[in-house]
C-alpha positions in Angstrom: 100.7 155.2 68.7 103.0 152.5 67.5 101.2 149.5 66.6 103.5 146.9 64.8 103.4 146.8 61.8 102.4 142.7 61.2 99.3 143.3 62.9 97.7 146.8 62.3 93.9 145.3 62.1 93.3 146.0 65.8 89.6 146.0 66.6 88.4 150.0 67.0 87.9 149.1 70.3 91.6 149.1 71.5 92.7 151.3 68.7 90.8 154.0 70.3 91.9 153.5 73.7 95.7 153.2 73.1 94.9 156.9 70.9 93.5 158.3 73.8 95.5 159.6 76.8 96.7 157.6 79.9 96.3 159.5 83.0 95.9 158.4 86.8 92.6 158.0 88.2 92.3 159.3 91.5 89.3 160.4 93.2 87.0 159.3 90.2 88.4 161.8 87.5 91.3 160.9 85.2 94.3 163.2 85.8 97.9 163.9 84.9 100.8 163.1 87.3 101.5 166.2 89.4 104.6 166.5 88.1 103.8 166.3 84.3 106.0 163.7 83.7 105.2 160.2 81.3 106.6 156.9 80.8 106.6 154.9 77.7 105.0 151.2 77.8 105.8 148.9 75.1 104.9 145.6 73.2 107.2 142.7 74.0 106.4 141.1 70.2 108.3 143.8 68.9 109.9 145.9 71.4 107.9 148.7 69.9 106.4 151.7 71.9 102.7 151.6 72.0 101.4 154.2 74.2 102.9 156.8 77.1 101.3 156.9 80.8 101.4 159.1 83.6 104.3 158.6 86.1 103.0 158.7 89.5 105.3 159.5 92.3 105.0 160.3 95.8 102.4 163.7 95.1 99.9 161.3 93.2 99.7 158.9 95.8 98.5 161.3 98.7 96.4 162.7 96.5 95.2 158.8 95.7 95.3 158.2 99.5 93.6 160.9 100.7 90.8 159.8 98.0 90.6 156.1 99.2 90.6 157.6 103.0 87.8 160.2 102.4 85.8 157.7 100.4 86.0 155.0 103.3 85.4 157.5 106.4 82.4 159.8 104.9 81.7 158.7 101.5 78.4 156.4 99.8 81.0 153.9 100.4 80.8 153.9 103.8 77.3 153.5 104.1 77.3 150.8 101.2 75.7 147.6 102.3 77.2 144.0 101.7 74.6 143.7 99.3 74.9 146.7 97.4 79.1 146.3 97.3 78.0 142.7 96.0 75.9 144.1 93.2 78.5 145.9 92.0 81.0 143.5 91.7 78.7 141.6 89.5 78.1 144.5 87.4 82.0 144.8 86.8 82.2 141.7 86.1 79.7 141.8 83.4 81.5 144.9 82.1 84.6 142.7 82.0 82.6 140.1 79.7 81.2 142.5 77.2 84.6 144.4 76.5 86.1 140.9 77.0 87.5 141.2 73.3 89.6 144.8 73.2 90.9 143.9 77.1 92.4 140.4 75.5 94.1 142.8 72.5 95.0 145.2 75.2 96.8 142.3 77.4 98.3 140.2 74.8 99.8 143.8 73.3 101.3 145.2 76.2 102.0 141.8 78.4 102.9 139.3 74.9 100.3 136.6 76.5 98.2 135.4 73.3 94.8 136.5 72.9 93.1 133.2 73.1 95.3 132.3 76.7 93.8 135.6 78.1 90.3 135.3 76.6 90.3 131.6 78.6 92.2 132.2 81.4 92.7 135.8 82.7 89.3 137.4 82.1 87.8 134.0 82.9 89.8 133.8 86.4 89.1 138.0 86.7 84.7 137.8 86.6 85.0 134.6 88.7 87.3 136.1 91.2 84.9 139.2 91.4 81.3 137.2 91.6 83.1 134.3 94.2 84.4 137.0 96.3 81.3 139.2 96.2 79.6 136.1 97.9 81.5 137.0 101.2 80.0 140.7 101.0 77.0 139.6 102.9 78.5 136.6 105.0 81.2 138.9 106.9 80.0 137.9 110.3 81.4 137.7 113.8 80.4 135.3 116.8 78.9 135.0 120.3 81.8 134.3 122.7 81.1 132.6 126.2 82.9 134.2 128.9 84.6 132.0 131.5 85.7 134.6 133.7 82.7 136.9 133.4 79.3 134.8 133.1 77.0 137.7 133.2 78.8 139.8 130.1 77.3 139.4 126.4 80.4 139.3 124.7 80.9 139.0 120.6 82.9 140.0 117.4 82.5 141.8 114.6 84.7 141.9 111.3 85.5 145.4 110.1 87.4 146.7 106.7 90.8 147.2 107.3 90.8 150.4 105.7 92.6 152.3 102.8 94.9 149.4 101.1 97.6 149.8 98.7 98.2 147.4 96.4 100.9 146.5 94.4 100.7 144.2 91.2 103.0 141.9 88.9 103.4 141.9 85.2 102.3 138.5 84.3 98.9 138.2 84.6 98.1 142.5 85.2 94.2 142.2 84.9 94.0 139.0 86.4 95.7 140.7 89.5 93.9 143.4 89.7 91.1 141.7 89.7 91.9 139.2 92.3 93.4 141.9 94.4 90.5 144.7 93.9 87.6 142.0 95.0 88.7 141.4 98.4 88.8 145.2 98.9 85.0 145.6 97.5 83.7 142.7 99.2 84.8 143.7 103.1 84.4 147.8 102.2 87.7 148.6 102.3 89.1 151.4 99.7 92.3 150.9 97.3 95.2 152.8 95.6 96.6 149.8 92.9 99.6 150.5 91.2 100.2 148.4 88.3 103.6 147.3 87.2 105.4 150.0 85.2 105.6 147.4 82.3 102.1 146.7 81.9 99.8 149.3 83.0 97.2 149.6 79.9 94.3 146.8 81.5 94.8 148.3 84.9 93.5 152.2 83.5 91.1 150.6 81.2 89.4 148.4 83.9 89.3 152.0 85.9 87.2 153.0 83.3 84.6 149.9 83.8 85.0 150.5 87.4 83.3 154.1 87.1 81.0 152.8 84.5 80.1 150.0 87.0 78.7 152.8 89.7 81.6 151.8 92.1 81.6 155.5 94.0 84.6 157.7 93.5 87.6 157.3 95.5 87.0 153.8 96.5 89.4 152.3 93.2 92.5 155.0 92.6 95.2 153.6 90.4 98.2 155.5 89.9 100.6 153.7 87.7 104.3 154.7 87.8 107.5 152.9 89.3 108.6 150.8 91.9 111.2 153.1 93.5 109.1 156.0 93.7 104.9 155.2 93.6 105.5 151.8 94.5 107.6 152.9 97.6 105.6 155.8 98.5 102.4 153.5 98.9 104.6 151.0 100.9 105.6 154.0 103.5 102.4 156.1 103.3 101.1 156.6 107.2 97.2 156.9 105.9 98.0 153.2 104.1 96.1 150.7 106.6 97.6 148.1 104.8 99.0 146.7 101.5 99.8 143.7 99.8 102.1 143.3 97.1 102.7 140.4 94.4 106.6 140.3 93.1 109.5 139.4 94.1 111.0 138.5 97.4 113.5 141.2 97.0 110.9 143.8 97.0 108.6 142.0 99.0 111.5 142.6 101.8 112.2 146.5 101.0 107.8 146.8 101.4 108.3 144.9 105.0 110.5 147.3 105.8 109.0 150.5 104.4 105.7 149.5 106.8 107.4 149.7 110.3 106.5 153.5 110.1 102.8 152.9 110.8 102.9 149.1 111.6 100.7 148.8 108.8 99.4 145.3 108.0 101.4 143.2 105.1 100.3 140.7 102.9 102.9 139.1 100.3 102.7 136.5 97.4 106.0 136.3 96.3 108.0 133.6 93.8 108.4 130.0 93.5 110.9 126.9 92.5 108.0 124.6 92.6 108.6 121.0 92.2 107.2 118.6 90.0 107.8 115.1 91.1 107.6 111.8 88.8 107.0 108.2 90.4 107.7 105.4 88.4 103.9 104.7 88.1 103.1 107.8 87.2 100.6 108.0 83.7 103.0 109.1 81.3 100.4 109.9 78.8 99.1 112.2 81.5 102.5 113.2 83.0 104.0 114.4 79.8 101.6 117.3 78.9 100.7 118.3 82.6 105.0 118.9 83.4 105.1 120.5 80.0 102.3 123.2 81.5 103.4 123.6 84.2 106.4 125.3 83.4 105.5 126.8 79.5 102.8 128.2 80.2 102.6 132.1 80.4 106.2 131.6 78.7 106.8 130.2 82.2 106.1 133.8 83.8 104.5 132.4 86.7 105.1 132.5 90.4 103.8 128.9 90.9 105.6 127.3 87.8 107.1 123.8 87.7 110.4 124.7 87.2 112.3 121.9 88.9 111.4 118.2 87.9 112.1 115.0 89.7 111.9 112.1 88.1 112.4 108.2 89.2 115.2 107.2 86.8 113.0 104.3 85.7 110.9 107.0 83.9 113.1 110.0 83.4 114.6 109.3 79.9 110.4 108.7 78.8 109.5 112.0 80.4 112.0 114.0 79.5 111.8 112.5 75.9 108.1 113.6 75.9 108.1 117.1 77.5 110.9 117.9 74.8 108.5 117.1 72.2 105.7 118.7 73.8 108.3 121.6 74.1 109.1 121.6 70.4 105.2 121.5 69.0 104.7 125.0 71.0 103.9 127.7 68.3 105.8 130.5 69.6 105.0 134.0 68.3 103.6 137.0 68.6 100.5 137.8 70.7 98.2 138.9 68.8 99.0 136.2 65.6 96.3 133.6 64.9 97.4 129.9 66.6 100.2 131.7 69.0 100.7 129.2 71.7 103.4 131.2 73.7 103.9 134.7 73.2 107.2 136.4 73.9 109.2 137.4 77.8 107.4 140.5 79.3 110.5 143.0 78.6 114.3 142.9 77.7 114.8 143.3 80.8 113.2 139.4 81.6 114.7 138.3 78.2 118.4 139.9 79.6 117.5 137.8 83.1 116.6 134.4 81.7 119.1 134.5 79.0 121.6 135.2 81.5 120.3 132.1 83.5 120.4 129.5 80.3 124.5 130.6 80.3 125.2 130.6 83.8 123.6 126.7 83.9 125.4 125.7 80.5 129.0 126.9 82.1 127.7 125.2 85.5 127.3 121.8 83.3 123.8 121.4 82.4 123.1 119.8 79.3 120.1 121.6 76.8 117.5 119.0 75.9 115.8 121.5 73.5 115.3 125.3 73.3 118.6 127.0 75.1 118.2 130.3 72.9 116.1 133.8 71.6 114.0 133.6 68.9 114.4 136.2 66.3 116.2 139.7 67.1 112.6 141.9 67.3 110.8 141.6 70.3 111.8 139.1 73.4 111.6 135.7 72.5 112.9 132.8 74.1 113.1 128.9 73.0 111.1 126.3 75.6 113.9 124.7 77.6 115.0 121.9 79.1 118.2 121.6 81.1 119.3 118.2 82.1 122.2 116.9 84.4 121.4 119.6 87.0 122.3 119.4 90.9 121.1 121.4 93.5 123.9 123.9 94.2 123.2 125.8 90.3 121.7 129.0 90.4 119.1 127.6 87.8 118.4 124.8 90.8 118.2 127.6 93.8 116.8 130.9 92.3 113.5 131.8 90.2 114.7 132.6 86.6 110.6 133.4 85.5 110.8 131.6 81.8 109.9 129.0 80.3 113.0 126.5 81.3 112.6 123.7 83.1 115.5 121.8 84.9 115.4 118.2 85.3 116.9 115.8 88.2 116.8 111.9 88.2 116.5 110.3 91.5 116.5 106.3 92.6 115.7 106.7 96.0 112.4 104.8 96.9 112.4 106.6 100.4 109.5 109.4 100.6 111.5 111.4 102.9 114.8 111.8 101.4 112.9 112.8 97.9 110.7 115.1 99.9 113.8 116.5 101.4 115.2 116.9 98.0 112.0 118.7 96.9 112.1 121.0 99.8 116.0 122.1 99.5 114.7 125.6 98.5 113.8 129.3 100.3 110.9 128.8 98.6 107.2 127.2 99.0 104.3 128.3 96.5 103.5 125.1 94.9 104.5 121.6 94.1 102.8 118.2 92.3 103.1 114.8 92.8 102.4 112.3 89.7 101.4 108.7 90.4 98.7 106.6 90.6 99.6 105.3 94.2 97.0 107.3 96.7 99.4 105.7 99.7 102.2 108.1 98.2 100.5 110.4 96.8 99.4 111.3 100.2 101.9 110.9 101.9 103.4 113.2 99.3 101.3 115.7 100.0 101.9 116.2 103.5 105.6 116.5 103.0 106.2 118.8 100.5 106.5 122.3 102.4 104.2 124.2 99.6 101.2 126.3 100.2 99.7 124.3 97.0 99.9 120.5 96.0 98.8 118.8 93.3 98.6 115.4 92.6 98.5 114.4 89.0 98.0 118.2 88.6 99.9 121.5 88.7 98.7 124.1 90.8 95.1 124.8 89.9 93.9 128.3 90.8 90.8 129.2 91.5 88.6 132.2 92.8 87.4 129.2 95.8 91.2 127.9 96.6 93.6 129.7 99.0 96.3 130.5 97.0 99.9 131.7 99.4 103.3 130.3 100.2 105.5 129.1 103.0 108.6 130.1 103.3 109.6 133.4 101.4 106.9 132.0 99.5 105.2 135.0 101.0 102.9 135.5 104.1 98.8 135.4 103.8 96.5 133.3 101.9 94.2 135.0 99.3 91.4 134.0 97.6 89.0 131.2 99.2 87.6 132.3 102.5 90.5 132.9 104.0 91.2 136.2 101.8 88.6 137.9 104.1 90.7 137.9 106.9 93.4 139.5 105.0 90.9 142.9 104.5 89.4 142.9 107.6 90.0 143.8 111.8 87.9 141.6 114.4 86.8 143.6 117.4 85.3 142.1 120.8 82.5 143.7 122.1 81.7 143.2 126.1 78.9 144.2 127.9 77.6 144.3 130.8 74.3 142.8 131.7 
């Protein structure tokens, strides 16, 4: 274990756990990848190595799929009431609260988001997502169907779990994701194999260890952690995989599509974002200022439904930009696990390589850098908050996702709704948008034009265990969370008889 050397006072807690050994889970015991083989996982503050993990490939995920199949055919699980599935989720939720301090170490050292924004945000979001959805565990219901054709059938529906789901999780927010992507499955009955992202696969193992301490039966959670190209793909192709939803990118959101046409099995995507945050000259600029600057700095702008592109009226875009540059400027960037961190560093070199590459391609395109533009330091992956100004829609900063905290600003003195909704729409994308101004007549009108699976007005994107939360476009395809995540994890059947 390589814990850096600015912060070696780690609570016991997580010392003892990165010490220990990080093997799959699959079937309820802890085991070695078939093959023997391990990866190293790192901490983005300093670049260090801070643990090694098994490296799952194809042989650990039948081995994982044949768990999560025997589990949901003949298992305790299968016989598991709503209610009793329901308890449970509350009682890994509470399991989530009392080791709420060593999973916020564990995060902010292997994902570089600081203690404090976890504490708040993730494990917050995580319990809520598990006690909302554990709700639906006992409200999984079909109807009564009248018969036009056929008045003297009973005919009626019943919901049934899908079945064994692979799921696939992002780097950003890794035990907020597993958390939102695990409840659905416990709430309908389904069974899972999650494989964590091969950069941050620490909270994933240790929440497999609250999951067995929470009395969830064995083989209903497996998570094999590993790679992309090999577990990822092999859960994506798997013919016992009833179904599997994957957060990421659209690029491997595509090669998933394609690896499911062997079974036909179902496919649920949340994929990125170049959501736009639109300024009307009305708009509160005390209110504006700090809400834009969120929207895109937050989670060092790692986040699928980041404000990346603003719009401004030109009336107001000098004042805004003005402000979110200072707002940009106060952010205490630094290490995760450092007292009064407000923005940790990028999740990898790779990310660091990716956005940095970015911030040059849109200074030789023309943009101008407000602020920020450049890394921090030369040990671990930090980047400056940016601002680009004197963008147009054609740069790749405009067009693609670049994941980090830079922000690329537009003026517009067009009064028409349409043509800036047009404007805001000129992407493949559709995750999220916000509207700021303290007109209701636009703001609704707003609203219903911008092509974005989430609006806010005066807002960013809110998320919460209660809201669907899914894109249009190759925004993705599904809605989870809310109600609506039920009929991701579920099969209606129609039942006739005859009277």
């Amino acid at each position: 274990m390589n814990i850096p050397l600015a912060h070696p006072h780690l609570s016991e807690a997580t010392s003892r756990f990165l010490a220990g050994k990080h093997q799959a889970f699959i079937g309820g015991k802890w085991v070695d990848a078939v093959s023997g083989k391990t990866f190293e996982t790192f901490d983005p503050g300093s670049g260090r190595v801070i643990a090694k993990v098994a490296e799952c490939d194809a042989a650990d995920v039948d081995k994982a799929v044949a768990a999560a199949r025997a589990a949901f055919e003949s298992g305790p699980w299968s016989r598991a009431t709503g209610s009793e599935r329901a308890r449970m989720m509350w009682k890994l939720a509470e399991l989530i609260e009392q080791n709420a301090a060593e999973l916020s170490e564990l995060e902010a050292l292997n994902n570089g988001k600081p203690v404090p924004n976890v504490r708040s945000f993730d494990l917050m979001l995580s319990c809520e997502s598990l006690r909302y959805t554990a709700g639906w565990a006992t409200k999984i219901t079909g109807e009564t169907i009248a018969l036009s054709s056929a008045p003297k059938m009973h005919a009626f529906t019943v919901k049934e779990p899908i079945g064994v789901v692979g799921q696939i999780i992002p780097w950003n927010s890794p035990i907020m994701m597993a958390c939102w992507k695990l409840a659905p499955v416990l709430a309908t009955g389904c069974t899972a194999v999650l494989k964590p992202a091969e950069q941050t696969p620490l909270t994933a193992l240790r929440l497999g260890q609250l999951i067995q301490e929470a009395g969830i039966p064995d083989g209903v959670v497996n998570i094999v952690p590993g790679f992309g190209p090999t577990a990822g793909a092999a859960i994506a192709a798997h013919p016992d995989v009833d179904k599997v939803a994957f957060t990421g990118s659209g690029e491997v959101g595509r090669l998933i599509i394609q690896a499911a046409t062997g079974n036909l099995k179902k496919v649920s995507l949340e994929l990125g974002g170049k959501s736009p945050v639109i300024v009307f000259p009305d708009a509160d600029v005390d209110v504006t200022v700090p809400g834009a600057a969120r929207a895109i700095f937050t989670n060092s702008g790692q986040v699928c439904a980041a404000g990346s592109r603003l719009y401004a009226h030109k009336r107001v875009f000098d004042r805004i930009i003005a402000g979110v540059a200072q707002e940009a400027k106060k952010i205490r960037v630094g290490h995760a696990l450092s007292e009064g961190t407000q923005m940790g560093p990028l999740v990898s070199k790779d990310q660091l390589e990716r956005v940095s590459g970015y911030l040059e391609q849109g200074e030789n395109d023309g943009a101008t850098v407000v602020t920020g533009g450049g890394r921090i330091g030369n040990e671990g992956y930090f980047i400056e908050p940016t601002i680009l100004t004197d963008t147009r829609p054609q740069m790749s900063v405009i067009r693609e996702e670049i994941f980090g905290p830079v922000l690329c600003a537009m003026r517009f003195d067009d009064d028409d709704l349409d043509a800036i909704a047009k404007e805001a729409n000129r992407t493949m994308y559709g995750l999220a948008g916000s509207v700021w101004t303290r007109d209701l007549g636009i703001a609704h009108q707003m609203v219903r034009k911008i092509r974005a699976g989430t609006v806010g007005v005066n807002v960013h994107s809110s998320i919460d265990p209660a809201l669907p939360f899914g894109g249009f476009k190759q925004s993705g395809w599904g809605r989870e969370k809310g109600r609506d995540v039920i009929d991701l994890y579920t099969e209606v059947k129609s039942v006739v008889m005859a009277l």
